[in-house]
Structures are given as structure tokens and as C-alpha cells.
N, C-alpha and C positions, 0 to 999 in steps of 0.2 A: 261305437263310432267306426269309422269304416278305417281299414288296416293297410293301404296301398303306401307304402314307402317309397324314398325318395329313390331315386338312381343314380348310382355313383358313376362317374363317366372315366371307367377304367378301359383300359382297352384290353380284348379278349385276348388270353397267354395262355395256348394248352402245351401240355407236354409234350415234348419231340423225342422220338425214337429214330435213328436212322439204320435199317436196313441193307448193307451192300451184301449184293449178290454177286461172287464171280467165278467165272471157270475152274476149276481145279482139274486135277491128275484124274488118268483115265474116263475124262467125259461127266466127271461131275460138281457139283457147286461148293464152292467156299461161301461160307455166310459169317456176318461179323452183325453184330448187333452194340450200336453205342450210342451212348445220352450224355451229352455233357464231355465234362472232362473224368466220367468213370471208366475205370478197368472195361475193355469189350468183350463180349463175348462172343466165343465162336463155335462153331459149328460146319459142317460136312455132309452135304446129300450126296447119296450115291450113284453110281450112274445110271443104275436101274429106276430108278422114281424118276431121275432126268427123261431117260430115254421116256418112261411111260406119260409124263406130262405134255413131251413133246407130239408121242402117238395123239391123247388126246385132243392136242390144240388145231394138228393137223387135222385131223377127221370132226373139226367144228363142234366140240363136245363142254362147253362151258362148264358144266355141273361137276365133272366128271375131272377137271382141271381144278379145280376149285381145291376137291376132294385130295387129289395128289399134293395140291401145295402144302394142305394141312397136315399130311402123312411128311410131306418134308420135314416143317419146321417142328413137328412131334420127334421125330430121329433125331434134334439136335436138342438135347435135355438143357444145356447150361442157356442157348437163345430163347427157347420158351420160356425158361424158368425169370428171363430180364423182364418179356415182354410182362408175363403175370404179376412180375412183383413191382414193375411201373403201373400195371392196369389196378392193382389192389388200391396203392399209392393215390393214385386219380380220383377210385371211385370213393376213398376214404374227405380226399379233399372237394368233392362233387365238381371238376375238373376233367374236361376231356382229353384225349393221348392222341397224337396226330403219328402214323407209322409212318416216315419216307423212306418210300424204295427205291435205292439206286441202282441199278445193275449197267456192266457194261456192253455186256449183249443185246443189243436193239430185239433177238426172237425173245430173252428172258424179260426183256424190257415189255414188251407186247403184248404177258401170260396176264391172264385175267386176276391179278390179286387180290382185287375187293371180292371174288367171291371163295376166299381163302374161309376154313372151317375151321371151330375149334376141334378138342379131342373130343367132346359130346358131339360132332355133326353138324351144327349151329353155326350159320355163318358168324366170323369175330363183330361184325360190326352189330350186327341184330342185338348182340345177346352181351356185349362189353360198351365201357366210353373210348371205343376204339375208331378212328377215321383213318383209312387208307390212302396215300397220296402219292404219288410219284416226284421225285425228287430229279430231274435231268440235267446232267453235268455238263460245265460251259458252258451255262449260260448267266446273264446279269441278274445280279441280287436285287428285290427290290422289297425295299423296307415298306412291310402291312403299317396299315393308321386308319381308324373309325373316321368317317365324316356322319352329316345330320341330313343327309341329301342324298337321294339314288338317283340316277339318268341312264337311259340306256338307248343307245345304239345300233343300227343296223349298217352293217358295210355290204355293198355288193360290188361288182365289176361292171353291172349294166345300169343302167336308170332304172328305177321303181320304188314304189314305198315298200316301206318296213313288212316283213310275214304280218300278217292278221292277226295270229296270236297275240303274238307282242302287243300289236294297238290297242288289242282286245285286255289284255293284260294290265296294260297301265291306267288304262280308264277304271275296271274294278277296282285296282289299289290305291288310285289317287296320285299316281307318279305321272312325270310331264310324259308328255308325249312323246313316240320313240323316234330320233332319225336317222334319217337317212343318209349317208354319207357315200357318193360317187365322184365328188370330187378331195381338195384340201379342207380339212376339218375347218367344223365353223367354229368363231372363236366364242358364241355361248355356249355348247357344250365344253370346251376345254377352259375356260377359262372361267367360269362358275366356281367359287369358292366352297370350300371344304363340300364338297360333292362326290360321292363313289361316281362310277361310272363302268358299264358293263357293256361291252362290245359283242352285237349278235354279229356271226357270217356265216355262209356255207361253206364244207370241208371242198369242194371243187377247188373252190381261190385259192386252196395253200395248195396246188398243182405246180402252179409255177413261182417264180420269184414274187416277192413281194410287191406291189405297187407304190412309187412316193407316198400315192395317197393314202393308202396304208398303213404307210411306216410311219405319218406324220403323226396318225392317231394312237398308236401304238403306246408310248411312254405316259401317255394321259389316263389308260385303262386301267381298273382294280383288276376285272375279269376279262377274258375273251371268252366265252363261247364258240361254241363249233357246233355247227348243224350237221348232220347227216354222215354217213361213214365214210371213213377212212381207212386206208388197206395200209398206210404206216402211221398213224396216230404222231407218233415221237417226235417223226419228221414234222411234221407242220407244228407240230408243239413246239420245238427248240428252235423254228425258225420264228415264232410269235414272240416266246420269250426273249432268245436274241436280238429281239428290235425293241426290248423293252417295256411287254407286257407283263404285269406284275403273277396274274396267274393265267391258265387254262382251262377247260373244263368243254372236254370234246366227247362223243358220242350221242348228245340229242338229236332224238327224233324228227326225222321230217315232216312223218306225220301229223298236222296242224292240232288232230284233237288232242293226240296224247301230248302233244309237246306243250300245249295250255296246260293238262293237267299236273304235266311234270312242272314248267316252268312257275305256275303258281305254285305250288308246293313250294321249291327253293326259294323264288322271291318273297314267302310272307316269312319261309326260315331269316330270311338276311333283315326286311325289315322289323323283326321281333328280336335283333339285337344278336343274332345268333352269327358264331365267327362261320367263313366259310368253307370251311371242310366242313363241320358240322352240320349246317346246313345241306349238302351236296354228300353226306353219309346219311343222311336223314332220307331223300330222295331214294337214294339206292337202296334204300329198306325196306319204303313203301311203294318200289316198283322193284321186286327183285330180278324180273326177266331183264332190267336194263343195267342191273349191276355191274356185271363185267365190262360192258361196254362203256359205260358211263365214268370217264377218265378225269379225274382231277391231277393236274402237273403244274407244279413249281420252278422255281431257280433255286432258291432254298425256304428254310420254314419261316422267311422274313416276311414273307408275303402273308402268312397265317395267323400272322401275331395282330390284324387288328379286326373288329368284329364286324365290319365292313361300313356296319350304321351303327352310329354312339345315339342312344336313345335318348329323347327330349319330350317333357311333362307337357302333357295332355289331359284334361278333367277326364274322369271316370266313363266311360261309354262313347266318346270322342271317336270318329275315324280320325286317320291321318291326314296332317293341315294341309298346306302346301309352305314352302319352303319358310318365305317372309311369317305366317301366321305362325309357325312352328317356332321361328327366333323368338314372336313378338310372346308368346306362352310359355316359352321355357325363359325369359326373360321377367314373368309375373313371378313365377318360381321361384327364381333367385331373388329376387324383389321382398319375398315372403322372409325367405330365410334371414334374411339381412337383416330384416325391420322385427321379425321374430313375432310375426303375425301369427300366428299357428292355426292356418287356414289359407287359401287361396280363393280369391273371388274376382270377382269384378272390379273391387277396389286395384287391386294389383294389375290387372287387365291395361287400367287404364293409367297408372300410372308407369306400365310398360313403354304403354302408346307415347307418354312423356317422352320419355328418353332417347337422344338424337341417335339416331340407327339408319342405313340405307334403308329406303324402300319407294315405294313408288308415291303417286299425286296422292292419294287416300291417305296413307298413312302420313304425308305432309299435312295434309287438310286435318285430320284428326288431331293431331301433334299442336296445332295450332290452336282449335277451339278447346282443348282439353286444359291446356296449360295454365289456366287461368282456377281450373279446378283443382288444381294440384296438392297446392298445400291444403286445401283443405279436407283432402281425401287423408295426406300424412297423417295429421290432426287426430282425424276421425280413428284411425289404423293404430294411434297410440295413445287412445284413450280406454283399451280392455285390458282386463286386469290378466296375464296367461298363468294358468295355474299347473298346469303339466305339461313342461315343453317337449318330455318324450313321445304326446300323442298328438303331436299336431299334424295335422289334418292338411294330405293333399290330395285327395279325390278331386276336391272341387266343391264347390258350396252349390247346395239343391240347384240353384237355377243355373249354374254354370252345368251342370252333370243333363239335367234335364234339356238342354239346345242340343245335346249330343244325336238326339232320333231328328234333326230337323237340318243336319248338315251334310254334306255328299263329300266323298273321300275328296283330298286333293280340293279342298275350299279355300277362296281367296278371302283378303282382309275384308274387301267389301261387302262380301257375303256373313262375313262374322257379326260387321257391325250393323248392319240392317235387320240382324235378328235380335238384337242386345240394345240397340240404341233406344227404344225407350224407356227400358229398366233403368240403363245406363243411365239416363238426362235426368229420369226423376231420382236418383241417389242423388248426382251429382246436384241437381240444383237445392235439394234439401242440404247438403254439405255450404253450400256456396251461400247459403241463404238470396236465392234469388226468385223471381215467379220464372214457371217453368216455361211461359212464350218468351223470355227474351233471349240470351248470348245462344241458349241451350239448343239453337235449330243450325241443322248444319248445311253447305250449299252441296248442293247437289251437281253433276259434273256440268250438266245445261247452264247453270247459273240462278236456277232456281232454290229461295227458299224452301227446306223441307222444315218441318214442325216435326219434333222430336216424341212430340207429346199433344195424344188427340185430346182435347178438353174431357173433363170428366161428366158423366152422364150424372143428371139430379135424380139419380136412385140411393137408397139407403145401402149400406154394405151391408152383404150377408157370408161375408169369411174376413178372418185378417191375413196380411200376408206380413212376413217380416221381411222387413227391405237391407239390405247389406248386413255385414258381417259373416261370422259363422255358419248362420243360417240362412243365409239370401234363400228366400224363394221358398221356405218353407212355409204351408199353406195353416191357417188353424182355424177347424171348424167347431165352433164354441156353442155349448148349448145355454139355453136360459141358466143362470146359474152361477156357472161354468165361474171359474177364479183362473188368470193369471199371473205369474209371478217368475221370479227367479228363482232356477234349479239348485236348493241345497239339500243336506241328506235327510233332514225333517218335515219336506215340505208340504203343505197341505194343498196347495194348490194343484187342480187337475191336470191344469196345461203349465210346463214350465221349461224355460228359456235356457241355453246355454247347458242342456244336462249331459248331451253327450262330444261337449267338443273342449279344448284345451284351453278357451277361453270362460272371462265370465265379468258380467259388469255390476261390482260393487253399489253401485248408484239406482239400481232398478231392486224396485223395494219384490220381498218373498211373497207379495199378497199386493199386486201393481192394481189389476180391474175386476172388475165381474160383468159380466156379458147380460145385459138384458135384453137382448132379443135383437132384432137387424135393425142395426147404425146405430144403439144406443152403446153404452158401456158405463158402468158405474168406476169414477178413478177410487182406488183406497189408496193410492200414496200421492203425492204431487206428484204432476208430470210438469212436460215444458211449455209444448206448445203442439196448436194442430194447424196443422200447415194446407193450406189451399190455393186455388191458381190463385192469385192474385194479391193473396195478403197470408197473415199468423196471425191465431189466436190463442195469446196465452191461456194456461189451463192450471186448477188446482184439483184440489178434492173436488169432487160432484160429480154430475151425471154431464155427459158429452157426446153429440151427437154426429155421426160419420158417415158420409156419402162415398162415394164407389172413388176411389183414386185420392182421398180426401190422407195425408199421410200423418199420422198420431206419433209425438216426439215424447217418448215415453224418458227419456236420457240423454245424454249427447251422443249417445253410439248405437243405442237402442229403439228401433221405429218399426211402426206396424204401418200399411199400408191399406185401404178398404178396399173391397174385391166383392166381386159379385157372382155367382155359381155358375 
């Protein structure tokens, strides 16, 4: 059975190390390295590696900068030895280390320390769980928190839509579309409920004083972004964070290709749950010509403590929902756990849909013809026997996993239930004991009835499909012969039910049918009934014959479905 575990909705907490750099005697650096409330340690560059870092920051030499930092913090034995025995610490607890550098020189401020090296030559981040951050004093703290939702933004000074990237960006990933903001923030951006939110600009706008309009957005942002270069970084940095942005992240590219490449990169980091330093050490790894430049700043490490996006269950192979579809699936989820279904399906799906929750006309309309189905989906959900509640199963049951190639990132509820609704209506109306033309058709926005369920074709079935539970949607193609039955450790039957999941139903006998060729089947145990548009026919032992959509009630939890190649 398939191995995908639940996810715990912790919020991302890596290690903090802070770094202060300051002048000392004859021109060169005092360094203090502290975590916590432990003993600091300190350390001494000389003015010689000072002067030489300065030579090469002056004459445009990144690599070469890089180099010298690393000959710094080598010279100072007791700060290395903190940073090491934090990094060993991290990598023992599979735990990332976030370094802030504070320094109070805006030139020391400005030295490229993401491409700091270890003593093997190796940049620190490439080759440790190490993220580089700058840490800028005086300005407002703002406490990190995971939401279940990204939005991103574009601010400009003139009229225009968002850079291309960005549009281009969000449409791959399935995230709303980006805006534009030239005037007062509008109040669906800000005011959207546990929502990250990531502000693009170009580095021009931090030229002058802020704009109201600006500033209005400002306190609503996880991220700001900076486009294109800046000849004081810090400065427009501490003046973003001074108005209340929670972090920074200045030196992307203007150039549109590379800034898609980069900008994808970090965005599938942030929505794969990954905090954002980590994410934005991740980037600067796998472009290292933008390392140095590519600046992540804080107020302090409060903004780092949350993983930007708290992950929410998805079946196995899923893109990403859109917001509502995303509540309404991590809401089956939790539904599973509760009821201790050990499986996730359709049943859960829909008694998701139950449950009173904002959401638009659809999910009203749903909510409403569902509700009548309800209990008898509970019913259904707690009549299998769970034999190991350590391996229950949340991939998603076959036919939940298999919609996954037939949806586009960023899919609304409509689109979910137009693919599902006539699996959905014929579970449900088997559940409900009703024929499947009546409650089971839904209106459609015109006011038309829609039919949930096309009548069944007068063909013989030539596969069975098993309908809800564990195994929705698993297909079986049975030869002359062929015996089905319930999965136990002796069992002779060829095809058998329930073998690889946490469930299992007591009531469906080790030796249920034999397949005698297309739409017959021979019963060897009593079943219930076989169910068809329009009436049930109970069923014993004997031979029974099944047409394409015709559903066989093998148990009260247990149904095969006919199906035709």
C-alpha cells in the first residue's frame, strides 16, 4: 500500500545564529557570535583581511570577496567552532540554521556574505543546512506564521499590469492571478484570510520616499521583493521593513527570462512547504552568479519562523486546488481521521461538501443536494472492520488519484465536481437506496436540469469496477474461472478485496463469485442485491447476470460496478 503520510501543520523553526560585526581597534572587526541565551563567542579580523575585502568589493570582485570572508571567520577559532557545532546539531536533527548578520557599517553591511566559503573552498550554503540572512537593526519585528494560500502582488508608481513573468508564473502554478497595485490596496488582496502574500517592485521606487499607497500595503506583506539593482540595498531594505514589511528579498533580475527561472525555483520552494530562507538559499545555489547579490533581510528571525505555506492533503498526483477546493480536501482529511476510516475517498469528499463553510453558489448548491445523502454515506464509512490503524491510507483511493492527469493547477470546485459527479451520484444513490434519475441530478447555473447519470447501455459487462471504499475505482479484469473473494492470508481466490489497505469487511465471504465470461458471474456466497435504474433485485447463491452500469451489492460496504473495456 502506498506510504504518503499525514502532515503535521507545524510551523517551520530553524536554528538562529546571530552574527554581529563591528569596527574594532586599528581598522578591523570585532565579531560576536550568539544563539540563544548561550555564552558568545568572540572573535577578531585584522585589519589586513579588512583592508583586502574592502580592495576587493571595490574593484567588483564577488568571488574573491567571498574568499576573504571565509579567511576571516577561519582566523577567529572559538566563532567557527559555534557556527560548526550549531551546524553538526541541525544536521543531526535534519533542521536548517538560519545565520543573521548584523553589522553596523552599511559598507560591512553591503559585503556579499552569502558567497562566504567554508575552509575546504565550498560555499557554506551549497555544501551545509546553512541560510544566510541579514538581520537590519531598528527596524519592526514581525512575527512569521504558515497560511494555506499564496497571492502576489505587483506595486508600481505608474499604471501597468504586473511584469509577464509573474502572470506567466502564476498561471503554471495554479496561484491567482497577480496585481497590480497603483493606487490604495484593494481590500481582496488584504483582506483574504490566512493568505501569505508576496509583494513584487522595482528597486527605482525605493529612490524616493515611500508612497501612502505603499505604505498602505506594506504591514499586509510576508515578502517584498525587489526587482533589479540597487547601489544601497540596506537602504531601501530598512525603509520597507520600517513600514512594516515582514521580510525582504532584493537583487532579482530584471531580465524577464531569468527572473521566471529564478522566480519559479523559489515559488515551488515556498509552495512545497519549505520556510523562506530556505527556499531563497535554495535559489542562490542553483544560480550561483546571483548569490551575492541576491539579498534576504529581516527585522529579526520572527519573520523566519513560519514556512510561509502550512501544507494541505491533496490525493496522490493532484496539482494544486485553488483556495476553497483546497479547504474543501483537507477538510475530507480531517473527516477520515475523526471517523478513523483509514482511507480517504469520495465518501469523505462529499461529506466535506456537508459541512457548513464559506464558499461560493456551487458549493451552496452541492451542500444542499448532498445533505440528504449524508447519513447514509456515515453509515456506509462505519460499517468496515479497520484492522491496522498504523497504515491507513491517505493517497487517495484509485479513482480519487486517477482525476489527478485530468485537472489543471489552480482548479475551481466546479471543475472538481463535473469530473466526479457521476461516480459520485451512483455511490451515492446506491447508499441512499434511491433510482439514480431522481434527487441525484443537479441544476445547473442556467436553471437547467443536469442528469448525473447517463442511463446504462444494454451491453453485457466485460470488467468489474469496485465502487467506494478503499478501493474506489479499482478496475478487475476476471477471466473465465477467475474466483473472487476477501483478502486473508490462505486465500485461494485469484482476485481478492481489501489486501492491501487498513480496512477489511468481515461480511464478504473468501470465495464471494466466479466469473463466467462477460455479465455472468456465478454467487458462491449470498449477496444482497443487484441494483439497476430503476428497481433491486435481490440475490442468493446462483448465477447472475450484469450489464454495463448494472451495480452488484455484494455487502453493505462492498459493491462491484459493470464496466465495459
Amino acid at each position: 500500500m502506498g506510504s504518503n503520510r499525514i502532515v503535521h501543520m507545524e510551523l517551520f523553526m530553524p536554528r538562529q545564529l546571530n552574527l554581529r560585526v563591528a569596527s574594532a581597534a586599528e581598522g578591523g572587526w570585532a565579531l560576536t557570535l550568539s544563539e540563544g541565551g548561550a555564552p558568545p563567542a568572540l572573535g577578531v579580523v585584522t585589519s589586513e583581511i579588512v583592508q583586502a575585502v574592502t580592495a576587493a568589493s571595490a574593484a567588483g570582485r564577488p568571488e574573491e570577496v567571498g574568499a576573504l570572508l571565509g579567511q576571516a571567520l577561519a582566523r577567529c577559532p572559538s566563532v567557527l567552532a559555534g557556527v560548526y557545532t550549531a551546524l553538526g546539531s541541525a544536521r543531526e536533527r535534519h533542521e536548517p540554521t538560519v545565520l543573521l548578520i548584523v553589522c553596523e557599517d552599511e559598507a560591512v553591511q553591503n559585503l556579499p556574505w552569502e558567497r562566504c566559503v567554508d575552509p575546504s573552498g565550498a560555499l557554506w550554503e551549497a555544501r551545509e543546512p546553512l541560510c544566510i540572512v541579514r538581520r537590519l537593526p531598528q527596524t519592526t519585528a514581525v512575527t512569521g506564521q504558515a497560511h494555506v494560500e499564496l497571492r502576489l502582488g505587483w506595486w508600481s508608481a505608474a499604471d501597468g499590469p504586473p511584469c509577464a513573468p509573474l502572470a506567466e508564473l502564476c498561471l503554471k502554478l495554479g496561484l491567482a492571478e497577480p496585481r497590480s497595485f497603483v493606487r490604495p490596496a484593494e481590500a481582496e488582496l488584504l483582506n483574504a484570510p490566512d493568505t501569505a502574500r508576496a509583494l513584487h517592485m522595482q528597486a527605482r521606487a525605493l529612490d524616493d520616499a515611500l508612497p501612502p499607497s505603499l505604505r498602505a500595503l506594506l504591514p499586509n506583506m510576508t515578502v517584498v521583493m525587489v526587482h533589479g539593482e540597487q547601489r544601497s540595498w540596506s537602504v531601501g531594505a530598512s525603509r520597507l521593513l520600517s513600514a512594516g514589511a515582514g521580510a525582504v528579498l532584493s537583487g532579482l533580475p530584471n531580465d524577464p527570462d531569468l527572473a521566471y527561472k529564478l522566480l519559479e525555483r523559489l515559488y515551488r520552494g515556498l509552495l512545497s512547504v519549505a520556510g523562506l530562507a530556505e527556499a531563497v538559499k535554495d535559489v542562490r545555489v542553483a544560480f550561483p552568479e546571483l548569490a551575492g547579490g541576491l539579498i534576504l533581510a529581516v527585522a529579526d528571525g520572527a519573520a523566519l519562523r513560519g514556512g510561509v505555506i502550512r501544507e494541505r492533503w491533496t490525493p496522490q498526483g493532484w496539482p494544486r486546488p485553488s483556495a476553497e477546493v483546497g479547504a474543501l480536501l483537507q477538510g475530507a482529511l480531517e473527516l477520515s481521521q475523526q471517523l478513523a476510516s483509514g482511507f480517504v475517498g469520495l465518501e469523505h469528499i462529499v461529506l466535506s461538501l456537508c459541512r457548513p463553510a464559506p464558499g461560493g453558489r456551487a458549493a451552496e448548491r452541492l451542500r444542499f443536494m448532498l445533505s440528504m445523502r449524508r447519513d447514509g454515506v456515515r453509515e456506509r464509512l462505519g460499517s468496515y472492520d479497520l484492522l491496522a490503524p498504523e497504515h491507513a491510507e491517505t493517497l487517495g483511493t484509485p479513482r480519487l488519484r486517477a482525476l489527478g492527469a485530468r485537472l489543471e493547477p489552480g482548479f475551481e470546485l466546479e471543475t472538481l465536481w463535473a469530473l466526479i459527479r457521476d461516480d459520485v451520484s451512483a455511490l451515492l444513490n446506491a447508499t441512499a437506496r434511491l433510482p439514480p434519475a431522481s434527487d441525484s441530478t443537479l441544476m445547473s447555473d442556467n436553471g437547467e436540469r443536469v442528469s448525473s447519470q447517463s442511463a446504462p447501455k444494454a451491453a453485457l459487462a466485460t470488467r468489474l469496477e469496485v465502487l467506494g471504499g478503499p478501493e474506489d475505482g479499482r478496475l478487475l479484469r476476471l477471466n473465465v474461472g477467475d474466483e473472487l473473494g476477501r483478502a486473508v492470508a490462505d486465500s485461494a481466490a485469484k482476485h481478492t478485496l481489501y489486501g492491501e489497505t487498513a480496512l477489511t469487511d468481515r461480511h464478504l465471504s473468501r470465495r464471494q463469485l466466479r466469473w463466467r465470461g462477460p455479465g455472468e458471474v456465478d454467487l458462491l456466497a449470498r449477496a444482497r442485491e443487484l441494483r439497476r435504474p430503476g428497481g433491486f433485485e435481490p440475490l442468493s447463491a446462483g448465477t447472475a447476470q450484469i450489464f454495463v452500469g448494472d451495480v452488484l451489492a455484494l455487502t453493505r460496504v462492498t459493491w462491484l460496478r459493470g464496466v465495459s473495456d
